[in-house]
N, C-alpha and C positions, 0 to 999 in steps of 0.2 A: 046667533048674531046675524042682522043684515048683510044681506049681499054687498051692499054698495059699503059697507063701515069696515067690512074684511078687505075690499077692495083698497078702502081709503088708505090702509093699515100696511098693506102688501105694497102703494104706492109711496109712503112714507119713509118705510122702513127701504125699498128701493134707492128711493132719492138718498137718503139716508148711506147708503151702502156705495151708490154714487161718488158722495160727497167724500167720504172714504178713501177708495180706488181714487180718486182724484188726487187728495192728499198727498198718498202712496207715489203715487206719480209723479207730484209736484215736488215733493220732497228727494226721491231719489234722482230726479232731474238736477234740482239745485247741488248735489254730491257732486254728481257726476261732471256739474260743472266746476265743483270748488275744487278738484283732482287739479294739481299741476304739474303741465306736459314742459319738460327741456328735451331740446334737441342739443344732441354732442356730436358733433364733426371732429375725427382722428385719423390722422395720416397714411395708417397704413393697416393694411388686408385684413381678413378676418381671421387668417393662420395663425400671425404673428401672434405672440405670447401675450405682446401687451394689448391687442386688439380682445383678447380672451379673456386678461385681467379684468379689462375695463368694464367688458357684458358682464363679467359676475359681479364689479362694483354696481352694474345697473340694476340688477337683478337682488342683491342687496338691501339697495335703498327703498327699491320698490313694496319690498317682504318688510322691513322696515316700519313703512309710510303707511301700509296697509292699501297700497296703490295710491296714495294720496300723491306723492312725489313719482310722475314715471317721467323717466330718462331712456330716449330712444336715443341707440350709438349709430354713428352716420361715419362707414369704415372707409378706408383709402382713398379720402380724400374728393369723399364724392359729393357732399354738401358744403365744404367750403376748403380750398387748396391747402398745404401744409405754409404756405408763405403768410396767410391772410389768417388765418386762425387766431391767433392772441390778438390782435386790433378787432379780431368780430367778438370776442367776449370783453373786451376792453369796451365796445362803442354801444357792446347789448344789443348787437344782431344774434348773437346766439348767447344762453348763458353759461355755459362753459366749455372746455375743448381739452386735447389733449396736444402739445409739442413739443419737440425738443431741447434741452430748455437752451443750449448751445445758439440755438439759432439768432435766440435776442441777445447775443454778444456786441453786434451794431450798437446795441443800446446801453449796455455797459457791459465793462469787462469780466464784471465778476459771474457772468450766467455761463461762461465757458470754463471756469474751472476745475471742471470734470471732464477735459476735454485737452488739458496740456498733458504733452507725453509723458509716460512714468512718473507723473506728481503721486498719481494711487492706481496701480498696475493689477490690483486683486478686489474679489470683494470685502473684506476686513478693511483695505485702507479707504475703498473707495464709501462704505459703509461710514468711516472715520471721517474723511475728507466731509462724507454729508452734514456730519454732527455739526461739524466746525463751520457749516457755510450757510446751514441754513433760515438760523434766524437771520442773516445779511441778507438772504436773499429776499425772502419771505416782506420782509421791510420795503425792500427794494419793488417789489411786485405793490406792496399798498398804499405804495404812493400812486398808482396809475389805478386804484378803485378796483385790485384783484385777488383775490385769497388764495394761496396755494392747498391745495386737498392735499397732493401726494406726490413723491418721484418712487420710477422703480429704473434702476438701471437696463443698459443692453450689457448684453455679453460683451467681453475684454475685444479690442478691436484689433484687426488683421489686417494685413496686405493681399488683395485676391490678383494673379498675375498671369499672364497667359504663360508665361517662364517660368520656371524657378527663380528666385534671385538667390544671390549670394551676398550679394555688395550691396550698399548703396549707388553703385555708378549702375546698376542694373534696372533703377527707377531712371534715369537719366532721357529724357525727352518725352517721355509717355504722357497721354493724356488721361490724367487720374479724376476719378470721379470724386469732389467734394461736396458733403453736405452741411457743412459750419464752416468759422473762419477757422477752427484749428488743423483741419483737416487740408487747407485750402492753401493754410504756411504747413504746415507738413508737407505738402506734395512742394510749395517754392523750395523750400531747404532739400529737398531733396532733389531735387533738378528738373521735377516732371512737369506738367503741365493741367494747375489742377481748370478741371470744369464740373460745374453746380449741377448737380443730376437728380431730381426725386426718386424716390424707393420703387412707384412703380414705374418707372420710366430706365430704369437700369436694363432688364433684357435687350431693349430694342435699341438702348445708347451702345452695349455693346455689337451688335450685331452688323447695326450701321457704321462703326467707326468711330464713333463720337468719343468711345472712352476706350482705353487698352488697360487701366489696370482700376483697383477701387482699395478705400481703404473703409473699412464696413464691419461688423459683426458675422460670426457664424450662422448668428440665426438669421439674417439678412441674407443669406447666401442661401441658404438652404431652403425660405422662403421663396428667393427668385430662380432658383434653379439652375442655379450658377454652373455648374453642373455644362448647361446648354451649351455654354459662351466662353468658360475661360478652364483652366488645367490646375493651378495651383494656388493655396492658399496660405501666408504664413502665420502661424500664429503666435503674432508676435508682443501682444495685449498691452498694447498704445496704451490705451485708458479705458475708462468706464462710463459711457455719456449719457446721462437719465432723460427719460420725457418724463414731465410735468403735467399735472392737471391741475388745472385752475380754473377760478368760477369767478364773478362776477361779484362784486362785493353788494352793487345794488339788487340781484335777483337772490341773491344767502340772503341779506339784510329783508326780503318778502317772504320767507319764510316763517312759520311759528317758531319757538324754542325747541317744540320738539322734533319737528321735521328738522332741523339744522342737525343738533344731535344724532340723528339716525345719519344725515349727509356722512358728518364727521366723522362716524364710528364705523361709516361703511369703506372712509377715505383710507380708516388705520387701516382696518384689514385686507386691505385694497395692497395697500405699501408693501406688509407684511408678509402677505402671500406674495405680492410681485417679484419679492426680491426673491425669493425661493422657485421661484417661476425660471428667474435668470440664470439662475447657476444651473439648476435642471436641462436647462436651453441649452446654456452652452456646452454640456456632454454630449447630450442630443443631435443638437446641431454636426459637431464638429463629426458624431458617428453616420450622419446621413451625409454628409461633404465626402466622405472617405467612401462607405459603400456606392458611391455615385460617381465613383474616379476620381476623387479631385485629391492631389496629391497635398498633405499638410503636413508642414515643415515647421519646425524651430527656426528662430533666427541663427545664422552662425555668428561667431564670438566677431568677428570684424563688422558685420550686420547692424547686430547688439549695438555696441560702439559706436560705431555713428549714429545710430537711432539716440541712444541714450546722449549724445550732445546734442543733436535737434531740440531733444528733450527739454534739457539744460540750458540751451537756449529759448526755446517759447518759456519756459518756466520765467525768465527775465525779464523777456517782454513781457508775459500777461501782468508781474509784478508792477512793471512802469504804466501799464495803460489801467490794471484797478484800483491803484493808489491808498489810499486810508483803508478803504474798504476789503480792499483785496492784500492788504498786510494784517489787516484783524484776523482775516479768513487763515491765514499762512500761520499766524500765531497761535489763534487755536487749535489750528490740526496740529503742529509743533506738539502742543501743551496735552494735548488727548492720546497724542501718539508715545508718552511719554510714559 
C-alpha cells in the first residue's frame, strides 16, 4: 500500500477516534451537568444527632440518585441563621433546610404542640401525639408551597440550673434561656425571665450573664458543655419538640419520579433511624452530663406539681389559640391513645 493512502487511513481513523473522545467528553459533560446540587442549611453543630441524621439522609439520597441528587449539609447555622431558614426554602433561596418545627408557632399554633408541657412526656406518647398531628400539619405547611420529608424528636426536656431547684419559687427571677414560645410561657409561669438564645450562642450567653438557667435537652447540654457554665440539671421531661425537614414543593415538583422517590424513601429512613437516634441520645447524654459533674435530679413531688399545672395551663391556652385545628389534633391523639 502507498505511503501517502496508509497515511490518509491513519489520518481518518485519527479524526475518527477524535470525533469519539470528543463525544465521550461532550456527553459526560452534559451528566455532570444534569447532576442536581441542593444546599441544606441546619441549625445546629456537626455533633448533634440530628446534624448526623441528616448527613446520612444526604448520603442516602445521593447512593440513591446515583449522584444524580447531591445534597451538601450546611451545619450550625452557617449558611443561613436558624430564624430565616423556613422563608429561604419557602422563597427558593435554598431548597430545603432543617428547624424546629416549634418555632413557626408565630404562624400558627398548632406547630408547637409538641412543645406544651406533659401533653406527651415520653417517646410512645410523643411518637402518638405525631400520628395525631401530622397530616394537620403536613396540610398546613402546603399551603405555603412546602413538603414535609421528616420529624425526628429531641430528647425529653429539662431544667439546667446553676442550683438545684426544689420548688418552683427556685426559677423565680432568673434569666431563662427560651427557644420557642412554649418555652418562653414556661419560663413567664414560672417567674423567670425568659430570653431568646441560639444553640450556639448558649456557652457565652451564659458566661456573660445573659442567662442563669435554660430549659433544653440532655443532648443540648452535653453538646455545649454545659458542664463549663452551669452545676445541675433536672430531668424533668417537659416535652418532646421535633425539628422538621422540609423541601420546597417547587424544587420536589423539578425532580424526575424517580429521584423524588429515592428523596422519600431516604426521608423514611431518615425518621426512623432519627428517632432511635433520640432515645440512644438521651441515655448517652444524660451519662456524659453526670461523668462531667453535673448533678441530675428528678423533679421533687412539689416541683412535679407545679410543673404539671403550668402544664395544664399551656395545655388551655394552646387549645384556645389552635382552634378547629388543634381540637382535631386533641381528638386524634384522644382516639390513638385509646
Amino acid at each position: 500500500m502507498p505511503l501517502y493512502r496508509f497515511g490518509h487511513k491513519l489520518g481518518r481513523r485519527f479524526v475518527s477516534l477524535s470525533l469519539v473522545a470528543t463525544g465521550l467528553a461532550i456527553a459526560l459533560s452534559t451528566t455532570a451537568q444534569a447532576a442536581t446540587e441542593w444546599d441544606m442549611p441546619t441549625p445546629y453543630g456537626d455533633r448533634t444527632f440530628h446534624t448526623v441524621n441528616i448527613r446520612e439522609f444526604a448520603d442516602d439520597v445521593r447512593e440513591k440518585t446515583n449522584g444524580e441528587l447531591d445534597i451538601t449539609v450546611h451545619a450550625n447555622g452557617s449558611l443561613i441563621a436558624h430564624p430565616e431558614i423556613k422563608n429561604s426554602v419557602r422563597r427558593g433561596i435554598v431548597p430545603l433546610g432543617e428547624v424546629i418545627m416549634s418555632r413557626l408557632a408565630n404562624e400558627n399554633a398548632i406547630f408547637e404542640v409538641d412543645s406544651v408541657p406533659y401533653l406527651a412526656s415520653s417517646y410512645e406518647q410523643a411518637r402518638t401525639l405525631w400520628e395525631a398531628s401530622k397530616e394537620t400539619i403536613g396540610e398546613e405547611l402546603a399551603k405555603q408551597q412546602l413538603r414535609l420529608l421528616f420529624t425526628v424528636p429531641w430528647p425529653p426536656q429539662g431544667i439546667y440550673t446553676q442550683d438545684k431547684i426544689e420548688t418552683i419559687d427556685d426559677l423565680e427571677n432568673l434569666k431563662m434561656r427560651a427557644y420557642n414560645k412554649s418555652s418562653e410561657r414556661l419560663a413567664q409561669l414560672a417567674g423567670a425571665v425568659p430570653t431568646q438564645i441560639e444553640v450556639p450562642d448558649i456557652p457565652t450567653a451564659f458566661s456573660t450573664g445573659r442567662v442563669d438557667a435554660m430549659v433544653t435537652s440532655p443532648a443540648t447540654g452535653a453538646d455545649t458543655k454545659a458542664w463549663d457554665y452551669l452545676n445541675h440539671f433536672n430531668h424533668a421531661q417537659l416535652w418532646l419538640p421535633k425539628n422538621m425537614v422540609i423541601v420546597s414543593e417547587r424544587a420536589f415538583g423539578h425532580l424526575d419520579d424517580e429521584t423524588q422517590q429515592a428523596v422519600l424513601d431516604a426521608a423514611e429512613k431518615a425518621q426512623e433511624r432519627g428517632w432511635e437516634m433520640s432515645r440512644q441520645e438521651t441515655e448517652e447524654a444524660l451519662k456524659v452530663l453526670r461523668d462531667n459533674g453535673i448533678t441530675v435530679s428528678e423533679p421533687s413531688e412539689e416541683l412535679a406539681a407545679s410543673l404539671e399545672e403550668i402544664g395544664n395551663t399551656m395545655t388551655e391556652e394552646w387549645s384556645e389559640r389552635a382552634g378547629e385545628q388543634g381540637q382535631q389534633i386533641l381528638d386524634n391523639y384522644e382516639q390513638l391513645q385509646q
